[in-house]
N, CA, C and O atoms as a Maestro MAE file, in Angstrom:
{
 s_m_m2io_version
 :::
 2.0.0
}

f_m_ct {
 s_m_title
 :::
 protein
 m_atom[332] {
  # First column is atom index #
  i_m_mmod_type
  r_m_x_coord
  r_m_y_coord
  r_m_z_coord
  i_m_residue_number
  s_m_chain_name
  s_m_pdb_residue_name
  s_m_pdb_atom_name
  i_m_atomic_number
  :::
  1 25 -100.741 52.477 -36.830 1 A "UNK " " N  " 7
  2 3 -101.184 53.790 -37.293 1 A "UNK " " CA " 6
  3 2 -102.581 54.072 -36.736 1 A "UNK " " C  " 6
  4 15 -103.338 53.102 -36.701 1 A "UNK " " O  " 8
  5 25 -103.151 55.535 -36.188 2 A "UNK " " N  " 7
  6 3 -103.886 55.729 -35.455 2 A "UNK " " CA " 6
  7 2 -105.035 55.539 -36.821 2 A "UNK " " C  " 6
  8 15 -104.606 55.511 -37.974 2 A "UNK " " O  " 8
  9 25 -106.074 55.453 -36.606 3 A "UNK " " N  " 7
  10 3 -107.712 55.201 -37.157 3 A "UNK " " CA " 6
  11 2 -107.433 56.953 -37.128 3 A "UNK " " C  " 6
  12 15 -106.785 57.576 -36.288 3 A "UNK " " O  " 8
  13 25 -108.188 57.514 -38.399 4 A "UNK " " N  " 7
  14 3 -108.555 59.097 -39.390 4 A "UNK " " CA " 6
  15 2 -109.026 59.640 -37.993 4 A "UNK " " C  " 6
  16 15 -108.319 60.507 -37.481 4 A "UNK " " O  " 8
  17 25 -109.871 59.322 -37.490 5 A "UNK " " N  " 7
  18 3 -111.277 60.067 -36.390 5 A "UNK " " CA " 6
  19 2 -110.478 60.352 -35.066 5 A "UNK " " C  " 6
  20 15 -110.756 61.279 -34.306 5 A "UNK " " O  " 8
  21 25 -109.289 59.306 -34.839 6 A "UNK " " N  " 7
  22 3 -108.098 59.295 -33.596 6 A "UNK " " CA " 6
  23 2 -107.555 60.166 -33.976 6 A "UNK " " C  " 6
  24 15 -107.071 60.649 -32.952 6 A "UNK " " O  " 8
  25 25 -107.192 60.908 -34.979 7 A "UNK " " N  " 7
  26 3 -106.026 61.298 -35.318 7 A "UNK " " CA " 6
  27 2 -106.414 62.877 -35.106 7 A "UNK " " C  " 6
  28 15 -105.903 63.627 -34.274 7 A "UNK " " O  " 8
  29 25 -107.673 63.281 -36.269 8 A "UNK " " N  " 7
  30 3 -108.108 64.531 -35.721 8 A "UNK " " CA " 6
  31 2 -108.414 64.954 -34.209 8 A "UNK " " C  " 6
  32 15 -108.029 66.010 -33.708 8 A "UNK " " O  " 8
  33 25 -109.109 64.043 -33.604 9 A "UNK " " N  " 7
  34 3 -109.163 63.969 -31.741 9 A "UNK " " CA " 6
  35 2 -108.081 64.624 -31.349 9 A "UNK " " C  " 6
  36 15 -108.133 65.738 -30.828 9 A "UNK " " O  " 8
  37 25 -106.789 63.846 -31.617 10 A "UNK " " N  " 7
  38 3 -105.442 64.379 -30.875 10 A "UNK " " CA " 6
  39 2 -105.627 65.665 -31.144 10 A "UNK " " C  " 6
  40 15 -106.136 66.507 -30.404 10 A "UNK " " O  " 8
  41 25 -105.173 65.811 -32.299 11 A "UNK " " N  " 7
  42 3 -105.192 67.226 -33.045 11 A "UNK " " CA " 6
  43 2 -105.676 67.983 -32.505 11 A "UNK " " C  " 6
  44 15 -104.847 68.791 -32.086 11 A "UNK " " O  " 8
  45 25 -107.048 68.315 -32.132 12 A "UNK " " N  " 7
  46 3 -107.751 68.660 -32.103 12 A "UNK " " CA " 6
  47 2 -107.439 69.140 -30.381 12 A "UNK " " C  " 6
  48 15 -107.277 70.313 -30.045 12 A "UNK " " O  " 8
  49 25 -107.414 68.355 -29.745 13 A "UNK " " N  " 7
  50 3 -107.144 68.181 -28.328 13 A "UNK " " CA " 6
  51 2 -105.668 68.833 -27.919 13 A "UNK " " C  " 6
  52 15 -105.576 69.351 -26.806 13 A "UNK " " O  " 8
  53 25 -104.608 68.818 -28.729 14 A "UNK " " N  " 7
  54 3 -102.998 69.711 -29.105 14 A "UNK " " CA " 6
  55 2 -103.423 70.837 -29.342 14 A "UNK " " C  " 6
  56 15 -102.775 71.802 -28.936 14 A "UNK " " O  " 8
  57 25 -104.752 71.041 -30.137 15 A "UNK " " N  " 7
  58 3 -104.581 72.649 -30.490 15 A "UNK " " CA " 6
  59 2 -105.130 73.409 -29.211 15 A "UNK " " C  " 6
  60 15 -104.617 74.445 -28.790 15 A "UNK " " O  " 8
  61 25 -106.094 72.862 -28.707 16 A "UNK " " N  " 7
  62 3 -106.958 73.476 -27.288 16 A "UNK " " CA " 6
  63 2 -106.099 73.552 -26.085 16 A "UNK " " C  " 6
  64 15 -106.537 74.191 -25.128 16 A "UNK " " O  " 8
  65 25 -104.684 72.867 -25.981 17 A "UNK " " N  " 7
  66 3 -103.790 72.829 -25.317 17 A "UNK " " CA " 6
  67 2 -102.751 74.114 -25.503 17 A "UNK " " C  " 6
  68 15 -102.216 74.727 -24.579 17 A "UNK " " O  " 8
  69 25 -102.611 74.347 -26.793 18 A "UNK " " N  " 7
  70 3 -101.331 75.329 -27.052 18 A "UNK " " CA " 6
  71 2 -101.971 76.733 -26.411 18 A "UNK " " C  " 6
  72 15 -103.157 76.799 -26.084 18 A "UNK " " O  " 8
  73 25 -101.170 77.689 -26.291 19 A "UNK " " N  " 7
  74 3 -101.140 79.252 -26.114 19 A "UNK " " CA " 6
  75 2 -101.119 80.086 -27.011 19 A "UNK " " C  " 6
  76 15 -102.027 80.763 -27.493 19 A "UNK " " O  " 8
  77 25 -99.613 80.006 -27.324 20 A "UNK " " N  " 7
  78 3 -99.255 80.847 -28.106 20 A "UNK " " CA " 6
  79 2 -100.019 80.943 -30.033 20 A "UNK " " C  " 6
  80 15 -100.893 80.109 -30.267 20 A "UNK " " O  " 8
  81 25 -99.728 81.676 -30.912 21 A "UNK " " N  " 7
  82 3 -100.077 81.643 -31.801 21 A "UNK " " CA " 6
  83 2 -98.949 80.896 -32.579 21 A "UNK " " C  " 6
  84 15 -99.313 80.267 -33.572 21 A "UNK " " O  " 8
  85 25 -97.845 80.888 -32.306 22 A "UNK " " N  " 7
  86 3 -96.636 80.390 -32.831 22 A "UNK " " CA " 6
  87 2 -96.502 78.703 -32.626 22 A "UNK " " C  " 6
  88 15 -95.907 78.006 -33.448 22 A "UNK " " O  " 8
  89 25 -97.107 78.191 -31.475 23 A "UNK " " N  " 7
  90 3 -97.421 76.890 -31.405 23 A "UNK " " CA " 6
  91 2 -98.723 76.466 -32.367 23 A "UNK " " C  " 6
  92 15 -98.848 75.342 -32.853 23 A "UNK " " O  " 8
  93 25 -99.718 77.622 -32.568 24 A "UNK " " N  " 7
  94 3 -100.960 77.236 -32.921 24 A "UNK " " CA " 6
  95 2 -100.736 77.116 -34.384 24 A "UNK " " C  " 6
  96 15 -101.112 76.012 -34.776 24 A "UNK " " O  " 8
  97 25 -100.314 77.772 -35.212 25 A "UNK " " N  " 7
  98 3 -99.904 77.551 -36.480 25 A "UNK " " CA " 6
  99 2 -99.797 75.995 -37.387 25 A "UNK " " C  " 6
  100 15 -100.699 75.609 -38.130 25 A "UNK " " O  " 8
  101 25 -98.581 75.278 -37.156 26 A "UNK " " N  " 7
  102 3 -99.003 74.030 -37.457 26 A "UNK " " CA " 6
  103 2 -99.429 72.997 -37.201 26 A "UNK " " C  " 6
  104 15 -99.422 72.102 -38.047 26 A "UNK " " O  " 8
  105 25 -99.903 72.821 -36.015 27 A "UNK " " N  " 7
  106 3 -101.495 72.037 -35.599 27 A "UNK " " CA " 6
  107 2 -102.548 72.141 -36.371 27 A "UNK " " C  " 6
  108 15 -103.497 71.358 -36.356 27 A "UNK " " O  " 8
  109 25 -102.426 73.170 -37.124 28 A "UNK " " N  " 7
  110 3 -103.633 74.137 -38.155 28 A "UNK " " CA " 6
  111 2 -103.762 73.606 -38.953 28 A "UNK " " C  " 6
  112 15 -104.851 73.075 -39.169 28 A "UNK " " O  " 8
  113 25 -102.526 73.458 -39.949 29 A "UNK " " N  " 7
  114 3 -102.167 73.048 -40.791 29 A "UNK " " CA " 6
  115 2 -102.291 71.737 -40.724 29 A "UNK " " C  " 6
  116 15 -103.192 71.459 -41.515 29 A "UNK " " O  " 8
  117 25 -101.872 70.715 -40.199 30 A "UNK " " N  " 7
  118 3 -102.232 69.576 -40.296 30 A "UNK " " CA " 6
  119 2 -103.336 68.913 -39.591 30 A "UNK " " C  " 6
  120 15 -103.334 67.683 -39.633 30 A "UNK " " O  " 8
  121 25 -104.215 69.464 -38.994 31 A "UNK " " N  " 7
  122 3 -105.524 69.479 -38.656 31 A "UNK " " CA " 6
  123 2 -106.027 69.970 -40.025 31 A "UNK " " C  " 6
  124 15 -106.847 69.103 -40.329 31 A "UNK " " O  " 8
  125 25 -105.996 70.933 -41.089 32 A "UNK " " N  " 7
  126 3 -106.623 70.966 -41.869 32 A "UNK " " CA " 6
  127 2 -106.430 69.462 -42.854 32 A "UNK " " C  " 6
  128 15 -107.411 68.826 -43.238 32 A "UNK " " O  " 8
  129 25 -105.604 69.228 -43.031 33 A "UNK " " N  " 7
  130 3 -104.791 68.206 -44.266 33 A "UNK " " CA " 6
  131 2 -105.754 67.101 -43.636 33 A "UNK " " C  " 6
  132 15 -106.654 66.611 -44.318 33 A "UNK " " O  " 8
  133 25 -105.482 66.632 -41.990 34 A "UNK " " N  " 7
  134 3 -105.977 65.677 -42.073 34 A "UNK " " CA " 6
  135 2 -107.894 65.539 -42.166 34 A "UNK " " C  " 6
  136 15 -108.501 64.501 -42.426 34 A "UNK " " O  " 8
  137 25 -108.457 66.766 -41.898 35 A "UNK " " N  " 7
  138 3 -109.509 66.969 -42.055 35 A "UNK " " CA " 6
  139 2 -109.901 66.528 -43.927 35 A "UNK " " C  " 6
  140 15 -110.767 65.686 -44.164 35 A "UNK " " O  " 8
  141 25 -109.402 66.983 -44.671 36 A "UNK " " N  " 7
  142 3 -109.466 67.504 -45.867 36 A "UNK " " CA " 6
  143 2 -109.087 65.604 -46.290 36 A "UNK " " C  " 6
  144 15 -109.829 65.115 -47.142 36 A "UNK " " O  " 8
  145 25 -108.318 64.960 -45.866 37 A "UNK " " N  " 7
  146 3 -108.265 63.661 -46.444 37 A "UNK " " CA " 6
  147 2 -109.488 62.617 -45.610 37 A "UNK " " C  " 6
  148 15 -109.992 61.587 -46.058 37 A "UNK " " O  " 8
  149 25 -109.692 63.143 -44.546 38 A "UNK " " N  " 7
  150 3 -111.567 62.326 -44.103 38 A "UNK " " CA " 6
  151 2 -112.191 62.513 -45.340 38 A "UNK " " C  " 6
  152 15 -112.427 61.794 -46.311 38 A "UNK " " O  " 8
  153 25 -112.397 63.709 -45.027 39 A "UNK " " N  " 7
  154 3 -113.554 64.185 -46.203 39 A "UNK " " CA " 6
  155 2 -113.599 63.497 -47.369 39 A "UNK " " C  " 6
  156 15 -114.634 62.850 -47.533 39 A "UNK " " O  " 8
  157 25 -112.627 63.432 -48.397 40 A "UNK " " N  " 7
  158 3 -112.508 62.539 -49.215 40 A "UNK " " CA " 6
  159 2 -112.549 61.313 -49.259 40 A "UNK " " C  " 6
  160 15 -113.175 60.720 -50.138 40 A "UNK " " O  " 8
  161 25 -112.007 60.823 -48.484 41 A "UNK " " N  " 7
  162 3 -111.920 59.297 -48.299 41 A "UNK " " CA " 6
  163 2 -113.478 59.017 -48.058 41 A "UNK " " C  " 6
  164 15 -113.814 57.908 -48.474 41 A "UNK " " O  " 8
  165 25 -114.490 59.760 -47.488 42 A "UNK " " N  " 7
  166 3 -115.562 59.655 -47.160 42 A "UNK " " CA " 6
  167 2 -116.258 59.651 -48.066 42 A "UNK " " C  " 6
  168 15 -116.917 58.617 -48.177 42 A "UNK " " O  " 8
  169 25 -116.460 60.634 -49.043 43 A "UNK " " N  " 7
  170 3 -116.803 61.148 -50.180 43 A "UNK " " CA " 6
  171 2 -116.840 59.633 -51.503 43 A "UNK " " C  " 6
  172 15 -117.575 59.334 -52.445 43 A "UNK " " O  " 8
  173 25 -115.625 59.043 -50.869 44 A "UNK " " N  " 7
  174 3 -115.344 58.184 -51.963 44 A "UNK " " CA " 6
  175 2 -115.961 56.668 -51.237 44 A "UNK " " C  " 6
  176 15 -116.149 55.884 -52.167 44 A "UNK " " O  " 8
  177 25 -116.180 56.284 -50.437 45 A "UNK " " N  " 7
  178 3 -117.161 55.707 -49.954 45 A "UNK " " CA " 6
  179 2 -118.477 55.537 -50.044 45 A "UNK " " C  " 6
  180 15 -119.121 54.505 -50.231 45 A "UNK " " O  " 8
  181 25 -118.883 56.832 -49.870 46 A "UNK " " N  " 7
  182 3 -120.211 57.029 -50.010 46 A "UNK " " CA " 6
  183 2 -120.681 57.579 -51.534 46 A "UNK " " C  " 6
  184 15 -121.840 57.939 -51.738 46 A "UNK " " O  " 8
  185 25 -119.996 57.592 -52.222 47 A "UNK " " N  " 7
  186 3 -119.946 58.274 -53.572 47 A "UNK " " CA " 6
  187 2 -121.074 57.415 -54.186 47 A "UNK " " C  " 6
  188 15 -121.939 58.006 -54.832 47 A "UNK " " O  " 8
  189 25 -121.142 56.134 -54.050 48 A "UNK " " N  " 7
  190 3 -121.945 54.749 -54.771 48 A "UNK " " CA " 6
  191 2 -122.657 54.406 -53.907 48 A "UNK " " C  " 6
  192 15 -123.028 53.270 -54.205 48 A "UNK " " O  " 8
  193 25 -123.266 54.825 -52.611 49 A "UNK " " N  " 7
  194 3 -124.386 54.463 -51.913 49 A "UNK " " CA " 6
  195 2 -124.927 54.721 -52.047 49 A "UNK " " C  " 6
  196 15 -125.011 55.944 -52.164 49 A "UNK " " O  " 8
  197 25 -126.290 53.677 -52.246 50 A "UNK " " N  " 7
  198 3 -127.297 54.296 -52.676 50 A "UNK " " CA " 6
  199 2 -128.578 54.756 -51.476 50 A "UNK " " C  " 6
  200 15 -129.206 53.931 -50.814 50 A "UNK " " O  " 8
  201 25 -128.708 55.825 -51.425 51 A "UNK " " N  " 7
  202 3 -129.312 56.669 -50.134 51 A "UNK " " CA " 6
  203 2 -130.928 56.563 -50.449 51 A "UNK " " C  " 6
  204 15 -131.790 56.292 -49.613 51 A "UNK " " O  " 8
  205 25 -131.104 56.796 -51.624 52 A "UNK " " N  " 7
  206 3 -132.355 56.497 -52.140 52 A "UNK " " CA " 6
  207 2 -133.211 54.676 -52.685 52 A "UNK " " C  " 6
  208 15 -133.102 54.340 -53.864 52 A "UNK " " O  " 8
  209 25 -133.653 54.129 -52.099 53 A "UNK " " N  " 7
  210 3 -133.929 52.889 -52.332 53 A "UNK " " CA " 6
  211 2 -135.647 53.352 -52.369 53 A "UNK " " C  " 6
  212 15 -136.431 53.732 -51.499 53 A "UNK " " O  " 8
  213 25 -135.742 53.138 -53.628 54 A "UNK " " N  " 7
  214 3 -137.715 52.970 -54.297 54 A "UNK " " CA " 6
  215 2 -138.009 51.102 -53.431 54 A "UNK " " C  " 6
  216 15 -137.432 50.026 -53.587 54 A "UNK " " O  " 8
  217 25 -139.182 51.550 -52.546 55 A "UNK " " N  " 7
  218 3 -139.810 50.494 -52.116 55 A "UNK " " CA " 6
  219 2 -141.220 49.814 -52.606 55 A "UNK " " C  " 6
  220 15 -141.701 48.680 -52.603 55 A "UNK " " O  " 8
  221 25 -141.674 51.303 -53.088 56 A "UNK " " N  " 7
  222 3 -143.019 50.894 -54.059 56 A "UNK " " CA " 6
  223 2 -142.965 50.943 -55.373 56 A "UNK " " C  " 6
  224 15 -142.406 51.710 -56.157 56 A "UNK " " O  " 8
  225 25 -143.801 49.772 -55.529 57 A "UNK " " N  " 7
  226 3 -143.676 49.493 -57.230 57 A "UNK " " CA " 6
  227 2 -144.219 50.684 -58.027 57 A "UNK " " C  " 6
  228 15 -145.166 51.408 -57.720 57 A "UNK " " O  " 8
  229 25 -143.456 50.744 -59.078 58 A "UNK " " N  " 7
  230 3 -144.496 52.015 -60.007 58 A "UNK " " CA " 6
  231 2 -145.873 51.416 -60.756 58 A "UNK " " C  " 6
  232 15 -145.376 50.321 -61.020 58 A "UNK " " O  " 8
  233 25 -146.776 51.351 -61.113 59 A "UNK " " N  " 7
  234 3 -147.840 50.850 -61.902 59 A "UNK " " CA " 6
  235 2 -148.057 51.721 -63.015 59 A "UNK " " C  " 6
  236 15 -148.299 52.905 -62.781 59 A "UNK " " O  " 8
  237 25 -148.006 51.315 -64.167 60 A "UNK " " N  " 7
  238 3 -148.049 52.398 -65.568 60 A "UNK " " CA " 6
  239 2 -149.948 52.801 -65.695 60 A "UNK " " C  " 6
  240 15 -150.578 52.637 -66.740 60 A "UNK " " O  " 8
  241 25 -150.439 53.222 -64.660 61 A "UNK " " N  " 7
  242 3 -151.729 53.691 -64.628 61 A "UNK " " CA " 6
  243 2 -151.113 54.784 -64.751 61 A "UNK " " C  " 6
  244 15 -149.948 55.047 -64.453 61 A "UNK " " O  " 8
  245 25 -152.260 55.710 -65.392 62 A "UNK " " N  " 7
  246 3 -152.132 57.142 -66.149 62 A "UNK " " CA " 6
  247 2 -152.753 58.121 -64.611 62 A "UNK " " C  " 6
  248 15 -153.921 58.023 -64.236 62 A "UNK " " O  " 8
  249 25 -151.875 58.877 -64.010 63 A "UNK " " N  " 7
  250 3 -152.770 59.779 -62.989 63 A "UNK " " CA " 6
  251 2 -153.537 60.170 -63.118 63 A "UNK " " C  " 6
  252 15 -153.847 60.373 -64.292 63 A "UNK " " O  " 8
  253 25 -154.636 60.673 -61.862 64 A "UNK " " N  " 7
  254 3 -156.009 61.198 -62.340 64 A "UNK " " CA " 6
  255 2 -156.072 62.340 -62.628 64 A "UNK " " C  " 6
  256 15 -155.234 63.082 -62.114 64 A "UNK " " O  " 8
  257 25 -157.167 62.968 -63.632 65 A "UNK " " N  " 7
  258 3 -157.258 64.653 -64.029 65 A "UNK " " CA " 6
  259 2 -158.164 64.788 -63.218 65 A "UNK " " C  " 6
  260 15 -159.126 64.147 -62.795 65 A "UNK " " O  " 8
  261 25 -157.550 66.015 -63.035 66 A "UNK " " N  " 7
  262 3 -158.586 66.787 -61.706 66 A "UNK " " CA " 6
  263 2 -159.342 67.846 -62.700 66 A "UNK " " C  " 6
  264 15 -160.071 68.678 -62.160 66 A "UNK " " O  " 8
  265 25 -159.193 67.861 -64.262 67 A "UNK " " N  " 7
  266 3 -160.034 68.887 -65.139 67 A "UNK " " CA " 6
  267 2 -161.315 68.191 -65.378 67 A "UNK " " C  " 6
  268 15 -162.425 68.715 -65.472 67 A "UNK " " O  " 8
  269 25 -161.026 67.006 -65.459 68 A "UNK " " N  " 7
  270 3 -162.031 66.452 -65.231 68 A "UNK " " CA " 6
  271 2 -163.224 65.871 -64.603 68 A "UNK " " C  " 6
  272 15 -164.224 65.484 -65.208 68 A "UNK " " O  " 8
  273 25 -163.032 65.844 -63.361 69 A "UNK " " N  " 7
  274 3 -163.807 65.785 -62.223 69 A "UNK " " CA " 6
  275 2 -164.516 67.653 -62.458 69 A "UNK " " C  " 6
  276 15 -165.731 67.833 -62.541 69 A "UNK " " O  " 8
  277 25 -163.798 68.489 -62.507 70 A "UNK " " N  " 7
  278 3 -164.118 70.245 -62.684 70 A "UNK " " CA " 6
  279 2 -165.046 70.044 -63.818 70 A "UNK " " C  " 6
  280 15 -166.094 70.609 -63.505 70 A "UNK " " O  " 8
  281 25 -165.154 69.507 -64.985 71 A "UNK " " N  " 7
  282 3 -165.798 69.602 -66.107 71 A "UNK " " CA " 6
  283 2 -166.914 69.054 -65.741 71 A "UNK " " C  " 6
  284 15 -167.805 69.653 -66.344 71 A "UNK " " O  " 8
  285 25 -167.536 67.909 -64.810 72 A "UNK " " N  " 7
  286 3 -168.724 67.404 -64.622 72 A "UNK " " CA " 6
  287 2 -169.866 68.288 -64.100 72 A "UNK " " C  " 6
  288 15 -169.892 69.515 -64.187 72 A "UNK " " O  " 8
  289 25 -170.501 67.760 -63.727 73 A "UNK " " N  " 7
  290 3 -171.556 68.265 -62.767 73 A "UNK " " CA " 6
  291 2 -171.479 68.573 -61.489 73 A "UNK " " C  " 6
  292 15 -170.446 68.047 -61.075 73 A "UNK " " O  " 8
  293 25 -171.935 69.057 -60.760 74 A "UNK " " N  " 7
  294 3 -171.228 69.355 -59.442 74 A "UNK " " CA " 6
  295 2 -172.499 69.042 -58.603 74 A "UNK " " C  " 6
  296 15 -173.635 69.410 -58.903 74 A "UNK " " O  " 8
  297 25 -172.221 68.458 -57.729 75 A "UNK " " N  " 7
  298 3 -174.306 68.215 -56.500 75 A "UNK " " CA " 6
  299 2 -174.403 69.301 -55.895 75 A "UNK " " C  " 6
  300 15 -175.453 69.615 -55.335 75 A "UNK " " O  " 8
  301 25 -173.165 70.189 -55.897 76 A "UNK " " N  " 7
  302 3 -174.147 71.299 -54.705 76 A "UNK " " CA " 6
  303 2 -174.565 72.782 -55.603 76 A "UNK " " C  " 6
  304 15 -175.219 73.733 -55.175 76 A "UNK " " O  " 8
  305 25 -174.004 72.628 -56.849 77 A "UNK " " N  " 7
  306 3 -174.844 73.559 -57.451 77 A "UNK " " CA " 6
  307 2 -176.646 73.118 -57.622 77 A "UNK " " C  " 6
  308 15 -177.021 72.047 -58.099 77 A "UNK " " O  " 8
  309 25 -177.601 74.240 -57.103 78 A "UNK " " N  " 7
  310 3 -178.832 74.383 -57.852 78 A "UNK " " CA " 6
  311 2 -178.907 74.115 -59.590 78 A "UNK " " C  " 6
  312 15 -178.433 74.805 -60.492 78 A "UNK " " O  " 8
  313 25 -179.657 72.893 -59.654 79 A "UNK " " N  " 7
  314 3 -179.921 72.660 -61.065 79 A "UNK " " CA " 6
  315 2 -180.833 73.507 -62.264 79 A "UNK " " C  " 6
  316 15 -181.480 74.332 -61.619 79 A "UNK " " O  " 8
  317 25 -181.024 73.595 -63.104 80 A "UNK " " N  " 7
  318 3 -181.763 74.697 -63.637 80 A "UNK " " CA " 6
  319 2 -183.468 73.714 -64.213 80 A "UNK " " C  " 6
  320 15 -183.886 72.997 -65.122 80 A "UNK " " O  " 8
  321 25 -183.771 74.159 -63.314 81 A "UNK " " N  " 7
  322 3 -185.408 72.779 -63.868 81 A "UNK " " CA " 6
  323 2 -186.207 73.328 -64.522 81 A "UNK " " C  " 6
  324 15 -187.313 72.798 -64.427 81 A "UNK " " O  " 8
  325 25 -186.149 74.547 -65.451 82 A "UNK " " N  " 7
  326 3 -186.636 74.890 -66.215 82 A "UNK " " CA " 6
  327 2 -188.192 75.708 -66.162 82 A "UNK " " C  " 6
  328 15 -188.993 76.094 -67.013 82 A "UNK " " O  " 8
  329 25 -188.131 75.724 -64.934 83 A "UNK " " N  " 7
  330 3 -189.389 76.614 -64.683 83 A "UNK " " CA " 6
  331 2 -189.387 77.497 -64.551 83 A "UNK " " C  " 6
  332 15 -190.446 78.095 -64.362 83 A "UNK " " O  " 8
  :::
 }
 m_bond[331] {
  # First column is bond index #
  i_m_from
  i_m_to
  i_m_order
  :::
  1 1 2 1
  2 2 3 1
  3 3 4 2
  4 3 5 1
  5 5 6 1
  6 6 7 1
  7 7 8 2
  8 7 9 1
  9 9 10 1
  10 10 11 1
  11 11 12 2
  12 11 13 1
  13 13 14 1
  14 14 15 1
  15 15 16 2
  16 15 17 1
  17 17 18 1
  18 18 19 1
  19 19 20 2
  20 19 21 1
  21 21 22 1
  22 22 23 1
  23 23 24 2
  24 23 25 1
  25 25 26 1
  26 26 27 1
  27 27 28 2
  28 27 29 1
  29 29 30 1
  30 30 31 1
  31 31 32 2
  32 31 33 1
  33 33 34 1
  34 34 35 1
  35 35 36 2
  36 35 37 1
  37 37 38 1
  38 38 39 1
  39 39 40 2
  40 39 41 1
  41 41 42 1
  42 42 43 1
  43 43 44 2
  44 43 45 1
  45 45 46 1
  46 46 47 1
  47 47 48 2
  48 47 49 1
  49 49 50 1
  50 50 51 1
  51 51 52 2
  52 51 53 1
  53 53 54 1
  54 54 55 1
  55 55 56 2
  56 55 57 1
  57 57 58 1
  58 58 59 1
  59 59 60 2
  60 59 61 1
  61 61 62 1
  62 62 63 1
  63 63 64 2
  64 63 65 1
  65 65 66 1
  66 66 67 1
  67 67 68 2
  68 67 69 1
  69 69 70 1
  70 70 71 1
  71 71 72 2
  72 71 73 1
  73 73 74 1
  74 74 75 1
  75 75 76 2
  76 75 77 1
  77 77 78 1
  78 78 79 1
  79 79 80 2
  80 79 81 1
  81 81 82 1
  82 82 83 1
  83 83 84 2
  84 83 85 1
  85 85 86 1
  86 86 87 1
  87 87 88 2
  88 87 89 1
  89 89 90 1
  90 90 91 1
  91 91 92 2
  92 91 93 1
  93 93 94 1
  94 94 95 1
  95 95 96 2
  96 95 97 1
  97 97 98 1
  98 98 99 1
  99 99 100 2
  100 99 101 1
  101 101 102 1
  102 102 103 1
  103 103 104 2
  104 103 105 1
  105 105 106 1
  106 106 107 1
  107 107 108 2
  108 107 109 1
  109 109 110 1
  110 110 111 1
  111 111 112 2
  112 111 113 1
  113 113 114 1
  114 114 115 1
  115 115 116 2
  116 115 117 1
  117 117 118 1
  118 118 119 1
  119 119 120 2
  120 119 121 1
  121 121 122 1
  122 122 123 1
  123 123 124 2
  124 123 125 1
  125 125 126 1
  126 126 127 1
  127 127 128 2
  128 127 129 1
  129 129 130 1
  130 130 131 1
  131 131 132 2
  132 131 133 1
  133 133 134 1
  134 134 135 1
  135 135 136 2
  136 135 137 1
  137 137 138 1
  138 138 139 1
  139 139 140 2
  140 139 141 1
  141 141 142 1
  142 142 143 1
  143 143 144 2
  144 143 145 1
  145 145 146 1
  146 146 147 1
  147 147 148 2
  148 147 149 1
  149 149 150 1
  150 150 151 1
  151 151 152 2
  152 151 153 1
  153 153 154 1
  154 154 155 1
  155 155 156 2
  156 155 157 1
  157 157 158 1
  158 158 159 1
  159 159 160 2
  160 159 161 1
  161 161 162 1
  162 162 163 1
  163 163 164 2
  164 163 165 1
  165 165 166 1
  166 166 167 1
  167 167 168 2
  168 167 169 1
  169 169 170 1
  170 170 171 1
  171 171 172 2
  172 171 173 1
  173 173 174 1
  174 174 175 1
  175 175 176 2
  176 175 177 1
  177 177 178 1
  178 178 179 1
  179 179 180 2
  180 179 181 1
  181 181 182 1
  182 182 183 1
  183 183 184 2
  184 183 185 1
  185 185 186 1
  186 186 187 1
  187 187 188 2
  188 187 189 1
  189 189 190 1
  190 190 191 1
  191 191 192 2
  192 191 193 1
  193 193 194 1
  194 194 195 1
  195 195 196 2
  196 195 197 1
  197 197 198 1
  198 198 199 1
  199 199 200 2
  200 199 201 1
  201 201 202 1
  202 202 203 1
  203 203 204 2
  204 203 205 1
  205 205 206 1
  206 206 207 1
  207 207 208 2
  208 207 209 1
  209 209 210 1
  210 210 211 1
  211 211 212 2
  212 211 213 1
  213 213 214 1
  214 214 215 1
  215 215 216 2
  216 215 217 1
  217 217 218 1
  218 218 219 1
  219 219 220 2
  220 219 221 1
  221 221 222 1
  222 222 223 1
  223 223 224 2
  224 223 225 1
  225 225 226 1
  226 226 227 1
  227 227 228 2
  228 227 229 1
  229 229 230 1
  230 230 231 1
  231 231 232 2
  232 231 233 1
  233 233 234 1
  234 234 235 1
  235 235 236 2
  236 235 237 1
  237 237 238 1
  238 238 239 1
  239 239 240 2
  240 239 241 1
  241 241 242 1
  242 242 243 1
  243 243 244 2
  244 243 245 1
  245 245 246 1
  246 246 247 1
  247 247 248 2
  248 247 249 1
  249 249 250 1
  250 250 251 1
  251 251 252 2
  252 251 253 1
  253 253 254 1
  254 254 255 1
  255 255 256 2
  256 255 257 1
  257 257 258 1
  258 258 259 1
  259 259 260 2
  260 259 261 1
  261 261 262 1
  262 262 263 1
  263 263 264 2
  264 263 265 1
  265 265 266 1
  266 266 267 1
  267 267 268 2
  268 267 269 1
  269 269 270 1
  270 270 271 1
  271 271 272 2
  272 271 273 1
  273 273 274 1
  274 274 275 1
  275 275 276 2
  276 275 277 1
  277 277 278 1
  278 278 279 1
  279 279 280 2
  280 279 281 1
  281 281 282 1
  282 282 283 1
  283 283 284 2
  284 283 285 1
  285 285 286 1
  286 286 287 1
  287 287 288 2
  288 287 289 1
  289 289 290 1
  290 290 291 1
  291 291 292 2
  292 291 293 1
  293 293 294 1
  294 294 295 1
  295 295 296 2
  296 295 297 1
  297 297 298 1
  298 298 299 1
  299 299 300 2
  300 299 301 1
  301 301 302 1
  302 302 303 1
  303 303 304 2
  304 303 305 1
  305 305 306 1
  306 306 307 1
  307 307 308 2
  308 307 309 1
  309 309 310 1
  310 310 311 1
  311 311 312 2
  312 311 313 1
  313 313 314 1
  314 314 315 1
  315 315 316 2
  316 315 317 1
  317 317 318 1
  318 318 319 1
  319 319 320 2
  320 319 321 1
  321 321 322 1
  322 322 323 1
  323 323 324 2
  324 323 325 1
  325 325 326 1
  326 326 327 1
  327 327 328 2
  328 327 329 1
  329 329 330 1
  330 330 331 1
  331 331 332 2
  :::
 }
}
């Protein structure tokens, strides 16, 4: 039995061959079917891979506030020296 990816090829390669619309019809059809069972079969493969793999550790440090750095003092404002 031909391998899924052989199979659409032919297919695929039968339909670019035909003329008529009357030949083209069920090439269609089973070019779709067999398209439509890749897909799935694929689907169900890859369904449980995991695509996302975390490489860095998380550390339970609290992120920094940036309201806070805003709330301080700032160096390039002029200070008020009271004179």
């Amino acid at each position: 039995m031909l391998r899924m990816e052989d199979r659409i090829r032919r297919l695929c390669l039968e339909l670019l061959a035909k003329k008529g619309d009357e030949e083209v019809g069920p090439i269609l059809v089973e070019l779709r079917e067999a398209l439509h069972l890749h897909i799935e079969r694929m689907r169900e493969r890859f369904g449980a891979y995991p695509f996302l793999v975390e490489r860095r550790t998380r550390n339970d440090s609290p992120p920094v506030n940036k309201q806070d750095k805003e709330d301080g003092p700032n160096e390039t404002r002029p200070r008020d020296t009271g004179i």
